[in-house]
C-alpha positions as CSV (number, residue, x, y, z in Angstrom):
1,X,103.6,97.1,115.2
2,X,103.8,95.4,118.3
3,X,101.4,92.7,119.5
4,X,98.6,94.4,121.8
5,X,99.5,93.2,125.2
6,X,101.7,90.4,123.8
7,X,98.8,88.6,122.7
8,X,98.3,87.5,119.6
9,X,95.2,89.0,117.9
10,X,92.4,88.6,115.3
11,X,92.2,91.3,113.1
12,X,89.7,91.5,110.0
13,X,90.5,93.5,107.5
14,X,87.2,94.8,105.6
15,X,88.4,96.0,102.2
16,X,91.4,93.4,102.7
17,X,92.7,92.8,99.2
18,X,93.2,96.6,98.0
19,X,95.6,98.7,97.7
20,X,96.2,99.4,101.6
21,X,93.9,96.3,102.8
22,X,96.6,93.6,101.1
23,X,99.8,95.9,103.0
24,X,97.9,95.9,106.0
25,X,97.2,92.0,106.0
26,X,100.5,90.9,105.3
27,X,102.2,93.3,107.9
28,X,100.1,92.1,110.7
29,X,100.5,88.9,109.6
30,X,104.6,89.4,109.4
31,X,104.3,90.4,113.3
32,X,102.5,87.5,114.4
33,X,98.2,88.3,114.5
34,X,95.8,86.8,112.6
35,X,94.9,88.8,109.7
36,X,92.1,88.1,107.6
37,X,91.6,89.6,104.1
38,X,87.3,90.7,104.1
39,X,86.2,91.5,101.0
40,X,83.2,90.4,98.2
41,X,86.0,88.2,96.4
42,X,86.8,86.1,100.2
43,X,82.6,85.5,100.9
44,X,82.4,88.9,102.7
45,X,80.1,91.8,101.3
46,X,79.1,94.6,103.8
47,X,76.7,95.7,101.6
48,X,74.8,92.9,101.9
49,X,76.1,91.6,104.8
50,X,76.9,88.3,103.4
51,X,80.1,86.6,105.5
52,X,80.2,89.4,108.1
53,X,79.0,87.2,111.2
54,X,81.1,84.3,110.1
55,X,84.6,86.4,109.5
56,X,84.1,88.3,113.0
57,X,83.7,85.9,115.2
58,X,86.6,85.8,117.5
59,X,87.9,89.1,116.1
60,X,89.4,91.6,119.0
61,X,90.1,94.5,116.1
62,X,88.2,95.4,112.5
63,X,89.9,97.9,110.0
64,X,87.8,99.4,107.2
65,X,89.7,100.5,104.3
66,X,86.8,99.5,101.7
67,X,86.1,102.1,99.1
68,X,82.9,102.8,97.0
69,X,83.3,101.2,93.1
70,X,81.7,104.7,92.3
71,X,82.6,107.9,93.2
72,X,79.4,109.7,92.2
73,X,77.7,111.5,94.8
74,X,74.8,109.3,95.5
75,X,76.3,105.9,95.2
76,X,79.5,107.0,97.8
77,X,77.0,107.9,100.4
78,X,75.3,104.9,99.9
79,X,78.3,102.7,99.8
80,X,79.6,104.0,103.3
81,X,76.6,104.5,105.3
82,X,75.2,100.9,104.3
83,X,78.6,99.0,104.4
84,X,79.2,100.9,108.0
85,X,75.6,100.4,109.5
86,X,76.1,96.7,108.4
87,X,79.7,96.1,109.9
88,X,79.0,97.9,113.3
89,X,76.0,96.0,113.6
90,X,77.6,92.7,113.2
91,X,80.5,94.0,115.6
92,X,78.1,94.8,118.4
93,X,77.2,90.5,118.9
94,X,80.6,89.7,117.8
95,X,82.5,91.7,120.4
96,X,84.8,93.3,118.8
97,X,86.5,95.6,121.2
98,X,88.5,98.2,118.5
99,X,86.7,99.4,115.2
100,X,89.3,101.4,113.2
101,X,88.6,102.9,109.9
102,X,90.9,104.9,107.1
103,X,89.5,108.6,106.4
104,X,90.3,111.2,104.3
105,X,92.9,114.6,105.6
106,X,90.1,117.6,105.4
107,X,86.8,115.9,105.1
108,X,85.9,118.6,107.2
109,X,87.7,121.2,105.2
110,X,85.7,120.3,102.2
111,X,82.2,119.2,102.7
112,X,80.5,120.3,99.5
113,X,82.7,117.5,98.2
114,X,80.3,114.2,97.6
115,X,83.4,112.0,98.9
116,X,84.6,113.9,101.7
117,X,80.8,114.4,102.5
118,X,80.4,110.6,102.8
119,X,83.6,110.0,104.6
120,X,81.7,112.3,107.2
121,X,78.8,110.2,107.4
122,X,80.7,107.1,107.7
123,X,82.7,108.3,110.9
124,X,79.6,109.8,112.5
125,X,77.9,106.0,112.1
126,X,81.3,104.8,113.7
127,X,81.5,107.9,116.4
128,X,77.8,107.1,117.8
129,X,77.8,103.3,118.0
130,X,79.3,102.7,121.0
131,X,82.2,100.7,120.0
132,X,85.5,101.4,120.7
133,X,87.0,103.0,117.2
134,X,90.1,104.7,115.7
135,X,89.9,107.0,112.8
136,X,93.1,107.4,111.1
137,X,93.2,110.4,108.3
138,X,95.3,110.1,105.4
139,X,96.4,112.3,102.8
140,X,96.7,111.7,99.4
141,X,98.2,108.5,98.6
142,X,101.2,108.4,95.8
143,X,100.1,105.8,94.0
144,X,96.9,107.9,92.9
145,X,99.2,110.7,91.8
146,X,99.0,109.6,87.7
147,X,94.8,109.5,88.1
148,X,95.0,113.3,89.8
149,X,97.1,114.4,86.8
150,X,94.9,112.6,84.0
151,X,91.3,113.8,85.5
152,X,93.5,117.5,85.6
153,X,94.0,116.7,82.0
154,X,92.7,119.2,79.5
155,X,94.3,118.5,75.7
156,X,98.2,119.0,76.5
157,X,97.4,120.8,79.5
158,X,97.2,119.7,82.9
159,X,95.1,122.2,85.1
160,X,96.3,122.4,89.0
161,X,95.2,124.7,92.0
162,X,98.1,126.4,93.6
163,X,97.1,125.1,97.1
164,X,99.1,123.2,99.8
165,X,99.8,119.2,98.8
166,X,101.4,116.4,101.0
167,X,100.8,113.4,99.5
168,X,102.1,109.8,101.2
169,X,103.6,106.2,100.2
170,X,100.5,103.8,100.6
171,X,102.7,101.9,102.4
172,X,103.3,103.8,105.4
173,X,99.5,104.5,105.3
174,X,99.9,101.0,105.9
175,X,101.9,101.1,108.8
176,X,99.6,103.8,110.6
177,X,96.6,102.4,110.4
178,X,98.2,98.8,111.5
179,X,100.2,100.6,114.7
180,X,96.7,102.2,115.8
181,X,94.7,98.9,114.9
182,X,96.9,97.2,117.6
183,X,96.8,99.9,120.2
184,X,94.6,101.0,122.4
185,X,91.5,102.7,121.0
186,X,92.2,106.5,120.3
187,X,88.4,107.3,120.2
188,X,89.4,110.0,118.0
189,X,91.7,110.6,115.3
190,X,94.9,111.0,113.9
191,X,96.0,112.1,110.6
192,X,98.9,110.7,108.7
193,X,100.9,112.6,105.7
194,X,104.2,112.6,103.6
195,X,107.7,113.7,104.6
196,X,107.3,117.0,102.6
197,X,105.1,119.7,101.6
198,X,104.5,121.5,98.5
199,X,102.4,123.7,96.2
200,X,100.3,121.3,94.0
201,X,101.0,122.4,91.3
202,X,104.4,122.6,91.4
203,X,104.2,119.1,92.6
204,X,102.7,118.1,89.4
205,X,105.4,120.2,87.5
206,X,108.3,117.7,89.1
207,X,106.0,114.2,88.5
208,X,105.4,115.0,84.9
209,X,109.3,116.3,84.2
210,X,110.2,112.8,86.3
211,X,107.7,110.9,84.7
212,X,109.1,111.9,81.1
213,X,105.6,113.1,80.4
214,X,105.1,115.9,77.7
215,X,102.2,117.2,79.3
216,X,102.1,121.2,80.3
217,X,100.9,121.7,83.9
218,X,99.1,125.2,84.3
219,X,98.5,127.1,87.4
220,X,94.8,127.2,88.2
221,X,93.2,128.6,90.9
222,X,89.6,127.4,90.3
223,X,91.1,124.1,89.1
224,X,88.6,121.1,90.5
225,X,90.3,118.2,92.6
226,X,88.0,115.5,92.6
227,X,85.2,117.6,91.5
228,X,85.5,120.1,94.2
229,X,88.3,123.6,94.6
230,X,90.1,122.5,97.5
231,X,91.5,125.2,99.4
232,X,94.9,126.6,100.7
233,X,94.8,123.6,103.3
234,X,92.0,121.3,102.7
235,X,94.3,118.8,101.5
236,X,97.1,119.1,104.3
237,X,97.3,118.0,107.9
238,X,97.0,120.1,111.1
239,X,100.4,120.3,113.2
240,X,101.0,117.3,115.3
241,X,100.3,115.0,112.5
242,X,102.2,111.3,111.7
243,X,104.8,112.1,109.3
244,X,105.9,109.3,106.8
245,X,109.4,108.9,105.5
246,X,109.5,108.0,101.8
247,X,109.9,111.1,99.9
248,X,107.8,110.9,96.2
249,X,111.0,110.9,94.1
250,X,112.4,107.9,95.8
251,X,109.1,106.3,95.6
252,X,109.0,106.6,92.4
253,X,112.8,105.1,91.9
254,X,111.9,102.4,93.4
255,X,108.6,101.7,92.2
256,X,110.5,101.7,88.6
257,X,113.3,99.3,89.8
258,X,110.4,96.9,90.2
């Protein structure tokens, strides 16, 4: 994560004090730019647009990795098309040269999905405003691994689709989305997965016998993800994607040894 032409750079970070947001802030920060944490806890709400002229100004680079507090339908869509028309309006005065925002591997793939369906909205805002942008796509992240498995969760059972999986450390998420923040705009995307790929379901087999946890996965072909039957490879990345290094099961040691 060099520094963009050697120069030291502003970078706000909308979303700033989340999961990714708080590994994206201090990374920068470790190689020299400017990061600043945006988020409704810091003054900044980009829903309201309360703080978002004051944190911008002077900012070369903005990353979005805020997420909706719901995931219903409705509220999503709202979330992202207000919090994006809101920030890329306040960009536009501001100058900010590089808008990059964290997406979802098979938006596309799945659009009858309400949360894939707003990711869409939220990159066609960014795609048509005229600002230099970078959309990174991410797969699943492993720290969300447990939630899959409990909303799967039927009584002992723990339903699963057979389909394609390639879920990735949130910290090299991290790392993507910082490398392409100080780079040169892509005005496209890239996507960005986990060393290896497996069936899902036998995924969740291996977590639940490493996790210790009783629970019986079944195979399910009409099983939901996220309210939604994914399939073969809505969930995996097309060839030429970034490719992390942490494998889940080492992850998971070291998560433990924490």
């Amino acid at each position: 994560m060099a520094r963009k032409g050697g120069f030291v750079m502003k970078v706000v970070v909308i979303g700033g004090t989340g999961l990714i947001g708080s590994k994206l802030v201090a990374k920068l920060g470790e190689h020299g730019h400017e990061a600043v944490a945006a988020a409704p806890s810091t003054g900044v709400n980009t829903l309201t647009g309360e703080g978002l002229a004051e944190v911008l100004a002077g900012a070369q680079v903005v990353i979005d990795v805020s997420n909706s507090p719901s995931f219903e339908p409705a509220a999503v869509l709202k979330f992202f098309e207000t919090s994006t028309r809101n920030l890329l309006a306040a960009e536009a005065p501001a100058g900010v040269g590089h808008h990059v925002a964290l997406s979802v591997v098979g938006t596309e793939r799945m659009p009858e999905n309400g949360y894939f369906r707003a990711k869409i909205a939220q990159e066609q805002l960014i795609e048509s405003s005229g600002i230099p942008f970078s959309l990174v796509h991410a797969t699943q992240f492993f720290e969300f691994v447990r939630g899959i498995a409990d909303e799967s969760t039927d009584g002992n059972t723990v339903r699963i689709a057979p389909v394609l999986f390639q879920p990735i450390a949130g910290e090299e998420v991290a790392q993507a989305v910082g490398r392409v923040a100080v780079g040169q705009p892509l005005n496209g995307r890239v996507e960005v997965a986990g060393p290896e790929q497996s069936r899902m379901d036998e995924f969740f087999r291996d977590a639940l016998a490493a996790w210790g946890d009783p629970r019986t996965v079944v195979t399910d072909p009409q099983a939901r993800y996220y309210g939604s039957v994914p399939g073969e490879r809505t969930l995996v990345p097309s060839e030429g994607a970034t490719l992390g290094k942490i494998r889940y099961r080492d992850w998971l040691g070291q998560t433990a040894a924490k």
